[in-house]
MARGU-817578 format. One record per residue: residue number from 1; z, y, x of N, C-alpha, C, O in turn. Coordinates in steps of 0.02 Angstrom, whole numbers, plus 50000, padded with zeros to 5 digits. Example, Ala and Ser with C-alpha at 12.3 -4.5 7.8 and 13.67 -1.06 7.14 Angstrom:
<sites>
1:50390:49716:50660:50390:49775:50615:50390:49835:50660:50423:49834:50712
2:50354:49888:50642:50357:49947:50684:50394:50002:50645:50402:50057:50670
</sites>
This chain:
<sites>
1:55175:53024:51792:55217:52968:51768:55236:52978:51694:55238:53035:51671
2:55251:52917:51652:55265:52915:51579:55341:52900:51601:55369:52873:51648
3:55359:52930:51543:55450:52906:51517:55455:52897:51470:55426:52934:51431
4:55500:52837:51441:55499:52837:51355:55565:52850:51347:55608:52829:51385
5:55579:52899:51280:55647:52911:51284:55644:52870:51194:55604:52884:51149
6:55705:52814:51192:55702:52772:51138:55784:52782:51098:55836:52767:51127
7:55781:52808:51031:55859:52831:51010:55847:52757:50946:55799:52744:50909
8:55925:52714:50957:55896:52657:50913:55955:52707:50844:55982:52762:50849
9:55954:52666:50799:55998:52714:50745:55987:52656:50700:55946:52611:50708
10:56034:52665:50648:56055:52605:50594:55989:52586:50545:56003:52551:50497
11:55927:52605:50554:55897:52616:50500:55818:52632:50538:55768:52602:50516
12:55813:52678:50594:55746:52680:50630:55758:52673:50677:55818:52664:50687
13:55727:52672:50721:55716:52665:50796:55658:52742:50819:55597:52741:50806
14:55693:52800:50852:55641:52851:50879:55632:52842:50922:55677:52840:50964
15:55554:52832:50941:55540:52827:51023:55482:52874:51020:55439:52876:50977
16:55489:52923:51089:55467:52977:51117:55422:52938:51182:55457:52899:51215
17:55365:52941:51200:55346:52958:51264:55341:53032:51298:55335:53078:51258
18:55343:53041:51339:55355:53114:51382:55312:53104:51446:55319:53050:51473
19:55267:53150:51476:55272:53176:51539:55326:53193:51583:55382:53191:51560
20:55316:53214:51655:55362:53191:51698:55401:53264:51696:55458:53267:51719
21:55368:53327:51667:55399:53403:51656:55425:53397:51581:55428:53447:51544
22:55442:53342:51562:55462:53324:51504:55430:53360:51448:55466:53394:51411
23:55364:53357:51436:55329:53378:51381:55305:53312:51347:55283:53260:51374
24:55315:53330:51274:55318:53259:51225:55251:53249:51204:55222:53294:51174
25:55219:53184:51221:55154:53134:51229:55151:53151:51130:55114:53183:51093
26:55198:53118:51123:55186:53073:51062:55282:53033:51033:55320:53000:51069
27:55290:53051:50971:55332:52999:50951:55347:52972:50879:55332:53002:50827
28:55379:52908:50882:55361:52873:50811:55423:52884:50788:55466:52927:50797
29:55414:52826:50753:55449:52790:50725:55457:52713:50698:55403:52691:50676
30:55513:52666:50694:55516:52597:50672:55563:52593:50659:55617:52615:50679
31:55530:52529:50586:55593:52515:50574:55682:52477:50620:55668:52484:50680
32:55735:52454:50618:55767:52456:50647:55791:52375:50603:55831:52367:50558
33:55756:52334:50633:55793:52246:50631:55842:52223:50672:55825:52206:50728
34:55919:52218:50652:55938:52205:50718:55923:52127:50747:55920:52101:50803
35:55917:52109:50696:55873:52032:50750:55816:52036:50795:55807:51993:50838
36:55778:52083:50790:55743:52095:50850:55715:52152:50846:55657:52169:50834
37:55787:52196:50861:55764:52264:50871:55703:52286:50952:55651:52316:50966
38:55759:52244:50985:55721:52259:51061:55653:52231:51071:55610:52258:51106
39:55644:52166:51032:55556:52120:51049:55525:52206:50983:55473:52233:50999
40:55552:52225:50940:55502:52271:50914:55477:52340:50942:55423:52369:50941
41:55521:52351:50958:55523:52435:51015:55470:52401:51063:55414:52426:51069
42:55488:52337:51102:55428:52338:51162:55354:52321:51131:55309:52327:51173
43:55335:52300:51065:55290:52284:51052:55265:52345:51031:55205:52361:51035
44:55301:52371:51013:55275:52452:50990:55247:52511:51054:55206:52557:51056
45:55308:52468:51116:55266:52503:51182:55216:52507:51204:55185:52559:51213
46:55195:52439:51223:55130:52398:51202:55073:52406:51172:55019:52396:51199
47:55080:52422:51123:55024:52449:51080:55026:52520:51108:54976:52533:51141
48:55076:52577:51103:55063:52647:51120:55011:52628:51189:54952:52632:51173
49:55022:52608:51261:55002:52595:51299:54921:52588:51308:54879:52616:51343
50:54921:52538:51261:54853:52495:51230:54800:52578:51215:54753:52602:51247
51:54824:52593:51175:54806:52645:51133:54767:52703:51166:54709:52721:51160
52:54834:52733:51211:54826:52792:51256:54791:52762:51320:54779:52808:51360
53:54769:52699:51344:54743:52675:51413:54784:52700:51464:54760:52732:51511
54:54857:52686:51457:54905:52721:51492:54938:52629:51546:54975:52585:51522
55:54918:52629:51590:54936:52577:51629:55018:52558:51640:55050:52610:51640
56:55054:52507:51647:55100:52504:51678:55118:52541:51730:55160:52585:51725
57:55088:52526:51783:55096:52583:51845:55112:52646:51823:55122:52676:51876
58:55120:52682:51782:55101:52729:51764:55178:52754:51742:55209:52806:51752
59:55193:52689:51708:55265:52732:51690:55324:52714:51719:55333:52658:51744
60:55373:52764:51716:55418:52772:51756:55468:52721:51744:55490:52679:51782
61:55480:52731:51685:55571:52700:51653:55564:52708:51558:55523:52726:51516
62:55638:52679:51563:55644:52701:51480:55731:52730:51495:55778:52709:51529
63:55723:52778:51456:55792:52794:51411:55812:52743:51336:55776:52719:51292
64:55889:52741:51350:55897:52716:51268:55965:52727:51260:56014:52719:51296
65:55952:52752:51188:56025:52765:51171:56049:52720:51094:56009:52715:51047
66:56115:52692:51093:56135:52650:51046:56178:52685:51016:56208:52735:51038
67:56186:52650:50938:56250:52665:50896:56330:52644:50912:56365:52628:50864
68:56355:52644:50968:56418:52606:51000:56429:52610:51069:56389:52634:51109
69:56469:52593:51078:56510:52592:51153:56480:52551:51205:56487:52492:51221
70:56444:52598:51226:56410:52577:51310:56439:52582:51366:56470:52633:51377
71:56436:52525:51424:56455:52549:51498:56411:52462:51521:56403:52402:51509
72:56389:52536:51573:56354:52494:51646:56271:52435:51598:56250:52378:51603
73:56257:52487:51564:56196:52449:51522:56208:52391:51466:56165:52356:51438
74:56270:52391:51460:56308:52330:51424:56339:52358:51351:56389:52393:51351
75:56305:52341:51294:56341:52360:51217:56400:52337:51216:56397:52275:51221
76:56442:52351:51213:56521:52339:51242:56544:52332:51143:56594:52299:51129
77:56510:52360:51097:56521:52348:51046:56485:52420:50997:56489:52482:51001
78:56448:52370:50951:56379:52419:50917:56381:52367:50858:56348:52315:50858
79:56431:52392:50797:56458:52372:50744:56388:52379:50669:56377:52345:50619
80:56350:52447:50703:56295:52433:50641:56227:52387:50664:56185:52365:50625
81:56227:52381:50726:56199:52322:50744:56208:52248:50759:56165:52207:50775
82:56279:52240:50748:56309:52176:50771:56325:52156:50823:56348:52100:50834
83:56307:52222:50883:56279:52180:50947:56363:52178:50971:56394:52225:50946
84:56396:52144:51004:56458:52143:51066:56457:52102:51125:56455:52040:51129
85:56457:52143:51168:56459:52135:51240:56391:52095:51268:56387:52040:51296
86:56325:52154:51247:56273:52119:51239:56206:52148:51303:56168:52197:51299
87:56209:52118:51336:56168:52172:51413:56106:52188:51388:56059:52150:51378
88:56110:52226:51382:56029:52274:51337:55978:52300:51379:55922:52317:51358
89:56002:52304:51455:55962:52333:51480:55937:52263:51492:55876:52259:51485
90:55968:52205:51509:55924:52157:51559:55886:52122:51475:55827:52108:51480
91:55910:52111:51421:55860:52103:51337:55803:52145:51362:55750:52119:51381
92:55813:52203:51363:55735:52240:51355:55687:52212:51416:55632:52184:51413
93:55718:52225:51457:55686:52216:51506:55634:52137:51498:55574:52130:51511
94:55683:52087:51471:55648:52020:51471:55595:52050:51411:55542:52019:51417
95:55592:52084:51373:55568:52084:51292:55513:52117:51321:55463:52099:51290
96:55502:52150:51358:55449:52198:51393:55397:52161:51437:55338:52176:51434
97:55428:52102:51490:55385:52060:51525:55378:52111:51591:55333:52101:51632
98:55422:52162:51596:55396:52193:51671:55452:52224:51686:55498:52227:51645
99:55458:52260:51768:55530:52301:51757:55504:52371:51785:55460:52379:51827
100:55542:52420:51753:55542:52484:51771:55620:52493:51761:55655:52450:51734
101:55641:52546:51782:55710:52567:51770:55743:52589:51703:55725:52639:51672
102:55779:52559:51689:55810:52553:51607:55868:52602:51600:55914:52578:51633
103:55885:52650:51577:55934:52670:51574:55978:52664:51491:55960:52692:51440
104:56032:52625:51498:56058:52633:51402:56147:52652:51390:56195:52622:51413
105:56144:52708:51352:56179:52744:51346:56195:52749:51265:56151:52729:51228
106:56255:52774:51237:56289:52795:51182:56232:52824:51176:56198:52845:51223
107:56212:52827:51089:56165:52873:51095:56206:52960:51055:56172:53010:51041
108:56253:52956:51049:56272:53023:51052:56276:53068:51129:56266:53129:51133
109:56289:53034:51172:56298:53051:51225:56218:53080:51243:56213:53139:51261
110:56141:53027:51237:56107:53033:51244:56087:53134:51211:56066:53187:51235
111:56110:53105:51145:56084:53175:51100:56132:53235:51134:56127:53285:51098
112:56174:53247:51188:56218:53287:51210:56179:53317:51249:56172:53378:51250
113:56147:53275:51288:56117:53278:51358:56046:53319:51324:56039:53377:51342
114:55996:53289:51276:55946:53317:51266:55960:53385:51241:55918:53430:51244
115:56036:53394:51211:56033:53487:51209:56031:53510:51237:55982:53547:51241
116:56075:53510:51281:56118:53528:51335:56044:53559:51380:56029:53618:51391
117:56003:53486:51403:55930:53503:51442:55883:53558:51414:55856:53604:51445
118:55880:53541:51343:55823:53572:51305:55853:53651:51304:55811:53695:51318
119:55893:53665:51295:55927:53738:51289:55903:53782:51315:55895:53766:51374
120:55877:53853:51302:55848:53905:51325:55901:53918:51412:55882:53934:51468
121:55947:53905:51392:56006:53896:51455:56000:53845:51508:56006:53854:51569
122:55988:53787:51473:55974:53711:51528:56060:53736:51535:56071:53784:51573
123:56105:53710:51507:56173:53694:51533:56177:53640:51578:56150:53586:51565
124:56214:53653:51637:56231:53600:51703:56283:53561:51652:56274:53500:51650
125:56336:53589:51608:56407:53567:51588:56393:53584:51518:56350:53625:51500
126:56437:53543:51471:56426:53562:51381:56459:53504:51369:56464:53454:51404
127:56492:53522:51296:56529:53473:51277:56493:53466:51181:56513:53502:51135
128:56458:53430:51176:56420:53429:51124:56470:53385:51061:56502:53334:51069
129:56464:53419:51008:56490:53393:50945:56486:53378:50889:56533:53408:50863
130:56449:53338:50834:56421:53303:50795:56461:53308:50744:56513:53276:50741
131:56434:53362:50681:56478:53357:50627:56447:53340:50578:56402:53375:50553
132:56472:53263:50548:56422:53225:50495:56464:53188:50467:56518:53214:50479
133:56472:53135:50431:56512:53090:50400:56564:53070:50452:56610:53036:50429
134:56564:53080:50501:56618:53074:50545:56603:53121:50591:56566:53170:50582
135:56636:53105:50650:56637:53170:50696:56628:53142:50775:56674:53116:50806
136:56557:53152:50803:56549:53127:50859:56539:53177:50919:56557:53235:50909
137:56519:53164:50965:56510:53199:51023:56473:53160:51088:56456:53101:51086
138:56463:53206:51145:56451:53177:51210:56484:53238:51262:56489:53296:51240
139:56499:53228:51310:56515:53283:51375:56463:53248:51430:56441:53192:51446
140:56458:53321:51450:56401:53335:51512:56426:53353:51556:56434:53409:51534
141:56456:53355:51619:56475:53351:51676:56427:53392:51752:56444:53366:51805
142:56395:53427:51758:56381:53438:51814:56299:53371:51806:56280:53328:51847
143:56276:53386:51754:56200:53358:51727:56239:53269:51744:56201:53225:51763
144:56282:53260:51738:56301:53181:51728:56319:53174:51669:56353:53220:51647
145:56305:53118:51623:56362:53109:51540:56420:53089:51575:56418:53079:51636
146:56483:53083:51535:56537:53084:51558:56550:53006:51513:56555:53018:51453
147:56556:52935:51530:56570:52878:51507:56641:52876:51509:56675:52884:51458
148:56660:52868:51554:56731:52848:51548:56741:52767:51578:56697:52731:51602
149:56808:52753:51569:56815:52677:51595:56774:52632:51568:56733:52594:51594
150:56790:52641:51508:56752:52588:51439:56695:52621:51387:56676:52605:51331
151:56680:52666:51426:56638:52690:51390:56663:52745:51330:56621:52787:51313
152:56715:52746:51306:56751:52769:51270:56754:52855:51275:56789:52882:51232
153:56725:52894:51318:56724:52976:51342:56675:52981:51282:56639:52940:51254
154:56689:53052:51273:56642:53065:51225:56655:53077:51131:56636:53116:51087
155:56701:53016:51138:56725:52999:51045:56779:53057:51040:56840:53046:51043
156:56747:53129:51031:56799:53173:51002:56825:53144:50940:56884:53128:50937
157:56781:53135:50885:56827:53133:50826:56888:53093:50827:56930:53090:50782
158:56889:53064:50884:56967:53017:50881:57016:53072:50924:57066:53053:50954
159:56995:53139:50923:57057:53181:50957:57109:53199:50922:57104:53249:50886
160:57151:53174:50925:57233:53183:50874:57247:53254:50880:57269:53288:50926
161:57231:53264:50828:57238:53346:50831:57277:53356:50758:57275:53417:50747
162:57303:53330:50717:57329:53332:50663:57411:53314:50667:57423:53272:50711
163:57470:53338:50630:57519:53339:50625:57524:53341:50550:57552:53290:50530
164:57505:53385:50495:57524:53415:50446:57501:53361:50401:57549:53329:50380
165:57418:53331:50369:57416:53296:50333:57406:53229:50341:57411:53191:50293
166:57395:53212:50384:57421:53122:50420:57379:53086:50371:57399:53040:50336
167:57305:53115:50371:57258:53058:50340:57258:53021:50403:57275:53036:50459
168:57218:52932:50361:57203:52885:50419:57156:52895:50433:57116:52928:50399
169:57143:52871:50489:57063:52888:50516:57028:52812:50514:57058:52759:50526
170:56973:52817:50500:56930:52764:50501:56930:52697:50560:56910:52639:50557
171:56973:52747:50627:56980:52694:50688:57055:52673:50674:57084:52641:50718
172:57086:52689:50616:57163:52649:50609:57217:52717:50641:57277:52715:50630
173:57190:52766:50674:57245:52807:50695:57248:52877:50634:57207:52902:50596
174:57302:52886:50648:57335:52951:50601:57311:53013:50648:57310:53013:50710
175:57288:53080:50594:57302:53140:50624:57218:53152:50673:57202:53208:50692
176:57173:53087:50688:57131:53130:50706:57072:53177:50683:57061:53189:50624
177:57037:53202:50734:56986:53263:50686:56937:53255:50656:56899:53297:50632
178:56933:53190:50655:56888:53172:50611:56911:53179:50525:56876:53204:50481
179:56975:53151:50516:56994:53156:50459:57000:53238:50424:57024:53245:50368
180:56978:53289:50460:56977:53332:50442:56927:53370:50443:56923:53408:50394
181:56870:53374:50497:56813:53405:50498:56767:53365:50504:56752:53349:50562
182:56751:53352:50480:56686:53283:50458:56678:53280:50373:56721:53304:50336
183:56624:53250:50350:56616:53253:50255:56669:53209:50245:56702:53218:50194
184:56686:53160:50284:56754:53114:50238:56815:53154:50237:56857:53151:50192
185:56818:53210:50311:56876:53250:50305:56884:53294:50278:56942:53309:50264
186:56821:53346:50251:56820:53398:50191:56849:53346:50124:56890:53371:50085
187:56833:53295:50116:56839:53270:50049:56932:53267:50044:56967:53298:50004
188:56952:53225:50090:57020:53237:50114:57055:53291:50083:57102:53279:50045
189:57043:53327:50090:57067:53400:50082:57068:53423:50032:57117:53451:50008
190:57013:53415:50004:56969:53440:49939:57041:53387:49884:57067:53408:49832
191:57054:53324:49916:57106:53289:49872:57165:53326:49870:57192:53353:49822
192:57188:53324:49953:57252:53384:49944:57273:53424:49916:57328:53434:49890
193:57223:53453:49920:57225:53546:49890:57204:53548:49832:57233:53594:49803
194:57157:53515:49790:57131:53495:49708:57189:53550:49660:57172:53600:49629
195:57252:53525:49663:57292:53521:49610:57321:53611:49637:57346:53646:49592
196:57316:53635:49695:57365:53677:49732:57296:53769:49717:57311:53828:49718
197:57256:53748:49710:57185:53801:49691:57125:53792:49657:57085:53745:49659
198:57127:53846:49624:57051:53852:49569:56999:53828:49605:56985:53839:49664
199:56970:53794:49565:56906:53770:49589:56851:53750:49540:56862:53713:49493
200:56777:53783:49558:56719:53720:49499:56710:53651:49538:56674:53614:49506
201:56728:53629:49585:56719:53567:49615:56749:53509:49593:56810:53499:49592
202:56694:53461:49571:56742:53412:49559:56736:53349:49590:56681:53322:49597
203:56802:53320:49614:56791:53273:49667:56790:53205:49640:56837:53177:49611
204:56705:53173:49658:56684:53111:49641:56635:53104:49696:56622:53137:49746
205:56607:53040:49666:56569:52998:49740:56514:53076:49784:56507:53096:49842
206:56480:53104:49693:56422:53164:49727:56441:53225:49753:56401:53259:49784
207:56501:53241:49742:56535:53299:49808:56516:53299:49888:56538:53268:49936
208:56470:53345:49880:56454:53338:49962:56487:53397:49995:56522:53441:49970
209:56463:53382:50071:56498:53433:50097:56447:53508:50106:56463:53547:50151
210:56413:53517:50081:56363:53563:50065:56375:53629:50008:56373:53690:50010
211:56394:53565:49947:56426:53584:49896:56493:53631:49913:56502:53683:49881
212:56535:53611:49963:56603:53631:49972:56584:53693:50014:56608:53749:50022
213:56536:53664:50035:56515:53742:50072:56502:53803:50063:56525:53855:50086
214:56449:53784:50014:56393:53817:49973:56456:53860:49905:56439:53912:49875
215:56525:53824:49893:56570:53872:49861:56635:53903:49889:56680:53932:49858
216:56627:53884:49969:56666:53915:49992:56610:53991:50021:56638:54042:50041
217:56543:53988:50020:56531:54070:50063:56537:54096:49960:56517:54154:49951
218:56553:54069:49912:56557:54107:49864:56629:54130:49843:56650:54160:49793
219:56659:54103:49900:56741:54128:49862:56769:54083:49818:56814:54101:49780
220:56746:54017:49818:56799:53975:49766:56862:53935:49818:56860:53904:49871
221:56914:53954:49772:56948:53967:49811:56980:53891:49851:56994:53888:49911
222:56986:53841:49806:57000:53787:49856:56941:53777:49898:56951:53753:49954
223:56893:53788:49885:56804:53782:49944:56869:53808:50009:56897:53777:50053
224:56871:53863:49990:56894:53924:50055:56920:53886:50090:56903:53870:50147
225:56982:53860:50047:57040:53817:50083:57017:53767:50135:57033:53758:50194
226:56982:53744:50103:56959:53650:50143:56907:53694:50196:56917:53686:50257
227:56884:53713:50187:56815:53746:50233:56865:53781:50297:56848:53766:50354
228:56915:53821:50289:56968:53846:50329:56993:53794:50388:56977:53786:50447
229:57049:53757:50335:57096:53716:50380:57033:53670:50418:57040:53664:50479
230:56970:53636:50388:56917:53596:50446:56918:53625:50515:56934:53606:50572
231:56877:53712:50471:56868:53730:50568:56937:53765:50585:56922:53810:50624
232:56999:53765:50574:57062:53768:50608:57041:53697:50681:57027:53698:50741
233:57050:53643:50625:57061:53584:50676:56982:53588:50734:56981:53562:50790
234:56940:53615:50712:56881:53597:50756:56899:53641:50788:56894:53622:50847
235:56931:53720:50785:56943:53763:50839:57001:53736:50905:56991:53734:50966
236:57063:53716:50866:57092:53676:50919:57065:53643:50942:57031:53670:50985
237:57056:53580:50938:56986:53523:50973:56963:53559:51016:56959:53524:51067
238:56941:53621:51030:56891:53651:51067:56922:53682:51135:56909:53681:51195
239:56981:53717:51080:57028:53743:51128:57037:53703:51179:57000:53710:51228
240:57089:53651:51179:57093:53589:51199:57047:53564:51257:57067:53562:51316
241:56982:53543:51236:56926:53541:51273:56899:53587:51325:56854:53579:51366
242:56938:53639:51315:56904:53716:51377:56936:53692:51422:56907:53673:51473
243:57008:53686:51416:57043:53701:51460:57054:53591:51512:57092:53572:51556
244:57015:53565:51483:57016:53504:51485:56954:53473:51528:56956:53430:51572
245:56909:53503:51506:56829:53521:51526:56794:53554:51564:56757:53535:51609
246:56815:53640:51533:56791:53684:51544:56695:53687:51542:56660:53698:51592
247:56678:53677:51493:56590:53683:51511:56562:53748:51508:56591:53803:51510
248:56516:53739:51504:56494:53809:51515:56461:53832:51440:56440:53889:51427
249:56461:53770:51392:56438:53777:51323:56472:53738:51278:56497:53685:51296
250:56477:53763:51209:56503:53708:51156:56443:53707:51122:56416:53759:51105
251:56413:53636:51108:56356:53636:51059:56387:53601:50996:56433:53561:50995
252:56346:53631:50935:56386:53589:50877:56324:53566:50840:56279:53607:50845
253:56310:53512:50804:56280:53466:50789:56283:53433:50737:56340:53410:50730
254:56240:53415:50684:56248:53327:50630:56256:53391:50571:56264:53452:50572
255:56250:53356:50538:56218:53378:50445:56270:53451:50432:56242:53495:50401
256:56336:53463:50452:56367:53500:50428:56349:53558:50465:56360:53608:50431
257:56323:53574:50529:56314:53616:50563:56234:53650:50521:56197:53687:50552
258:56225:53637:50478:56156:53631:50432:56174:53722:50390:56136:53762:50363
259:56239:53724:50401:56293:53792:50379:56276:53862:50424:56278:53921:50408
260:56261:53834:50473:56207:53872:50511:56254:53946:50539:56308:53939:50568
261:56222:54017:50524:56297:54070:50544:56352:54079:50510:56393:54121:50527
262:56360:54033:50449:56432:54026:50413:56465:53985:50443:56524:54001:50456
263:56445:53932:50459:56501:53905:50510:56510:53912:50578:56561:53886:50601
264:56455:53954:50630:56470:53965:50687:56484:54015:50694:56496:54034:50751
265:56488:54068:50630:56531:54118:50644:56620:54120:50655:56658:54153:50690
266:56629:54061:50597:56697:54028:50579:56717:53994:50643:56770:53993:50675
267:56660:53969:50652:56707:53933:50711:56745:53957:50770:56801:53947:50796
268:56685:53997:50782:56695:54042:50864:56749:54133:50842:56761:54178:50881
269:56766:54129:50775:56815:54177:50769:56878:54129:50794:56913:54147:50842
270:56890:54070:50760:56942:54029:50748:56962:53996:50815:57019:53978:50827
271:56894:53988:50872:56930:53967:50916:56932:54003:50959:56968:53982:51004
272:56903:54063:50972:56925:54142:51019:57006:54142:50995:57041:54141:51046
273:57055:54143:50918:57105:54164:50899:57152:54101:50919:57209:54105:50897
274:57136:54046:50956:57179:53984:50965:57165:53971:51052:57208:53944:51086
275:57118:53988:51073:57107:53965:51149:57137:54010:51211:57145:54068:51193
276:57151:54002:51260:57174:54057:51322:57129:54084:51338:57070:54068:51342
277:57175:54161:51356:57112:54208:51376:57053:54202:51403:57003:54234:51391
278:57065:54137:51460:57009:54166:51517:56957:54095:51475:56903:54084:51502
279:56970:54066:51432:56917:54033:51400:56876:54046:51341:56833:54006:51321
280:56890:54110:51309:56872:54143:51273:56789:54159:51277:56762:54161:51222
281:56760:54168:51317:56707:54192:51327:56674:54119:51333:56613:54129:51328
282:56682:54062:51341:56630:53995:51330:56609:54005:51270:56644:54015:51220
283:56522:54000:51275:56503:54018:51183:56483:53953:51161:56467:53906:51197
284:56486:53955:51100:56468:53908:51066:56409:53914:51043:56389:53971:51051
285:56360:53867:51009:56275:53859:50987:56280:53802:50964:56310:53752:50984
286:56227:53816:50895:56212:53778:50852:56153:53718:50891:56122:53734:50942
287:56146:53665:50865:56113:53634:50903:56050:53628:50884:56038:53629:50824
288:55987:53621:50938:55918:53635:50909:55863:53586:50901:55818:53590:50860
289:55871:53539:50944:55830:53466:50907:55852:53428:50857:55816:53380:50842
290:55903:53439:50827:55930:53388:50771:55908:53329:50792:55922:53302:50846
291:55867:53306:50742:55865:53223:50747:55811:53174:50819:55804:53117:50842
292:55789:53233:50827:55762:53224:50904:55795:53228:50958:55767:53215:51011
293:55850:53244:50957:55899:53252:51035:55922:53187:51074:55956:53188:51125
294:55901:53133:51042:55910:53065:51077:55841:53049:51131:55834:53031:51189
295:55805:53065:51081:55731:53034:51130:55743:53095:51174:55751:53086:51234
296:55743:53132:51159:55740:53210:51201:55795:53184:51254:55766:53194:51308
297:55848:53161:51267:55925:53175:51297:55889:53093:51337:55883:53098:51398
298:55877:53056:51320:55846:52993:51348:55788:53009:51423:55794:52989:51481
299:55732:53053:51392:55705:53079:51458:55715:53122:51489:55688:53133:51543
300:55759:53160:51462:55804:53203:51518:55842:53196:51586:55845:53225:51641
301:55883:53120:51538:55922:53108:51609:55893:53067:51633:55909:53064:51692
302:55838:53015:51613:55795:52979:51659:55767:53028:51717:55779:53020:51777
303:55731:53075:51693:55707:53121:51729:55771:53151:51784:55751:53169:51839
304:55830:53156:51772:55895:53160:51838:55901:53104:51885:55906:53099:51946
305:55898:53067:51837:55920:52993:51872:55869:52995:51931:55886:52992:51990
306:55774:53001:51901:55735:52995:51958:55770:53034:52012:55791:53010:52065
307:55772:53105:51991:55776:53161:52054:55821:53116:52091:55798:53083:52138
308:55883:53110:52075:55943:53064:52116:55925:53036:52174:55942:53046:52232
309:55872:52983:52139:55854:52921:52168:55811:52949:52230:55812:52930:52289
310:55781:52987:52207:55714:53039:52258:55775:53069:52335:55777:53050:52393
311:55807:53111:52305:55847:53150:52335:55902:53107:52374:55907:53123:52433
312:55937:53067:52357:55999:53014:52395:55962:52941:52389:55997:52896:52412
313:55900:52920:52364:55876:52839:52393:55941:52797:52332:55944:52735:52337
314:55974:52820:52294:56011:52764:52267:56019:52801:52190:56010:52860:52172
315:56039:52747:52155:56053:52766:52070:56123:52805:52097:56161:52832:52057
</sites>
């Protein structure tokens, strides 16, 4: 059997075909129209199909993961696509002309799941975390994603974990961790602290968070600062999450984790020195498909979902 695991994103569309031991066929890329993102992904199926003499019969399902708030196959709201309250699974499905089983999901959640699977470990449980211009995540549950009522499980960076500098956060609330460990929340800081420590950094549009990095493993000393208080707040967050969660892994993820054993050394000192004893020993790991963990996390849990279906006769 074929599976396509499809990650849509503001800009491309990655779609993976896979075998049923989840070994990867083949995957592209397209561009990403949101006027007809979905008639382009299936035409693109289509042709792969065409191509490989790979029959309908043949394949199983699709995975898909979106930029926004999913529940029950329904874009509940997907702001870089426009889409709200838009049933995506039953779109594709018409855009395709046939049915196989659709599964569509957050696609952070998706990219949680494909670590989590892909991992030299295969974690049952993991609470995956995305550090990039904002601060995302997914939780894994006992090989289930964890949605929530509204879909809403998952959006660490909205964890109010702040008291002291009461930036706003991009969703309108004060104090969460996004405003602090994410590139908008290094910059944050980098404002704070500017006037309070030496620094060669200077803060304009090209200050990245690389840069802040790249002079905090040198000792400059506001770098130190901002690079510090971030993974303070990402260590609480975590803390927080053990004892909330409990998984059996923390994965960390998205452009800043690019810091590689400077920041997962930082991290996992900082949150061993903030968490309770008996959670101390959950390790943390850098994450290893990067920009592939959607298509990857897409036929993963298709591939659960089947067993399910095999094993109990129902989704």
């Amino acid at each position: 059997m074929i599976l396509f695991g499809i990650d849509i994103g503001g800009t491309t569309v990655k779609i993976g075909a896979f075998k049923e031991d989840r070994t990867l066929i083949e995957k592209w890329e397209i561009p990403t129209k949101s006027n007809s993102v979905l008639e382009d992904i299936s035409q693109a199926i289509h042709t792969f199909l065409q191509k490989e003499s790979i029959s309908i019969e043949e394949i199983y399902g699709f995975g898909i993961g979106i930029p926004g708030i999913v529940k029950d196959g329904i874009a509940v709201s997907c702001v870089n696509l426009g889409w709200q309250n838009r049933n995506i699974k039953q779109e594709f499905e018409k855009a395709l002309g046939f049915q196989k089983p659709i599964i569509v999901l957050n696609d952070a959640n998706m990219a949680a799941y494909g670590e989590a699977a892909f991992c030299d470990l295969k974690l049952a449980s993991a609470i995956f975390i995305t550090l990039g211009t904002g601060v995302g995540g997914g939780i894994i549950v006992h090989n289930q994603i964890l949605e929530g009522t509204m879909g809403l499980a998952g959006e660490l960076g909205h964890i109010l974990i702040d008291s002291t500098y009461n930036f706003q956060c991009s969703c309108g609330a004060i104090g969460c961790l996004e405003t602090l460990a994410s590139t908008k929340g290094m910059r944050n800081l980098v404002q704070f602290y500017q006037k309070k420590y030496s620094t060669r950094l200077i803060l304009n549009e090209s200050l990245t968070t690389k840069d802040i990095i790249d002079a905090a493993k040198e000792g400059d000393p506001l770098a130190h600062q901002v690079f510090e208080e971030a993974m303070n707040a990402l260590a609480r967050a975590l803390a927080s999450l053990s004892v909330i969660i409990n998984p059996d892994a923390f994965i960390i993820g998205g452009g800043i984790s690019n810091a590689k054993d400077f920041l997962l050394n930082t991290i996992t000192k900082k949150y061993k020195e903030v968490c309770i004893k008996q959670a101390q020993d959950i390790p943390i790991y850098l994450a290893k498909l990067k920009n592939d963990a959607g298509i990857f996390g897409a036929c993963a849990y298709l591939i659960q979902k089947k067993f399910e279906v095999e094993r109990n006769g129902k989704c």
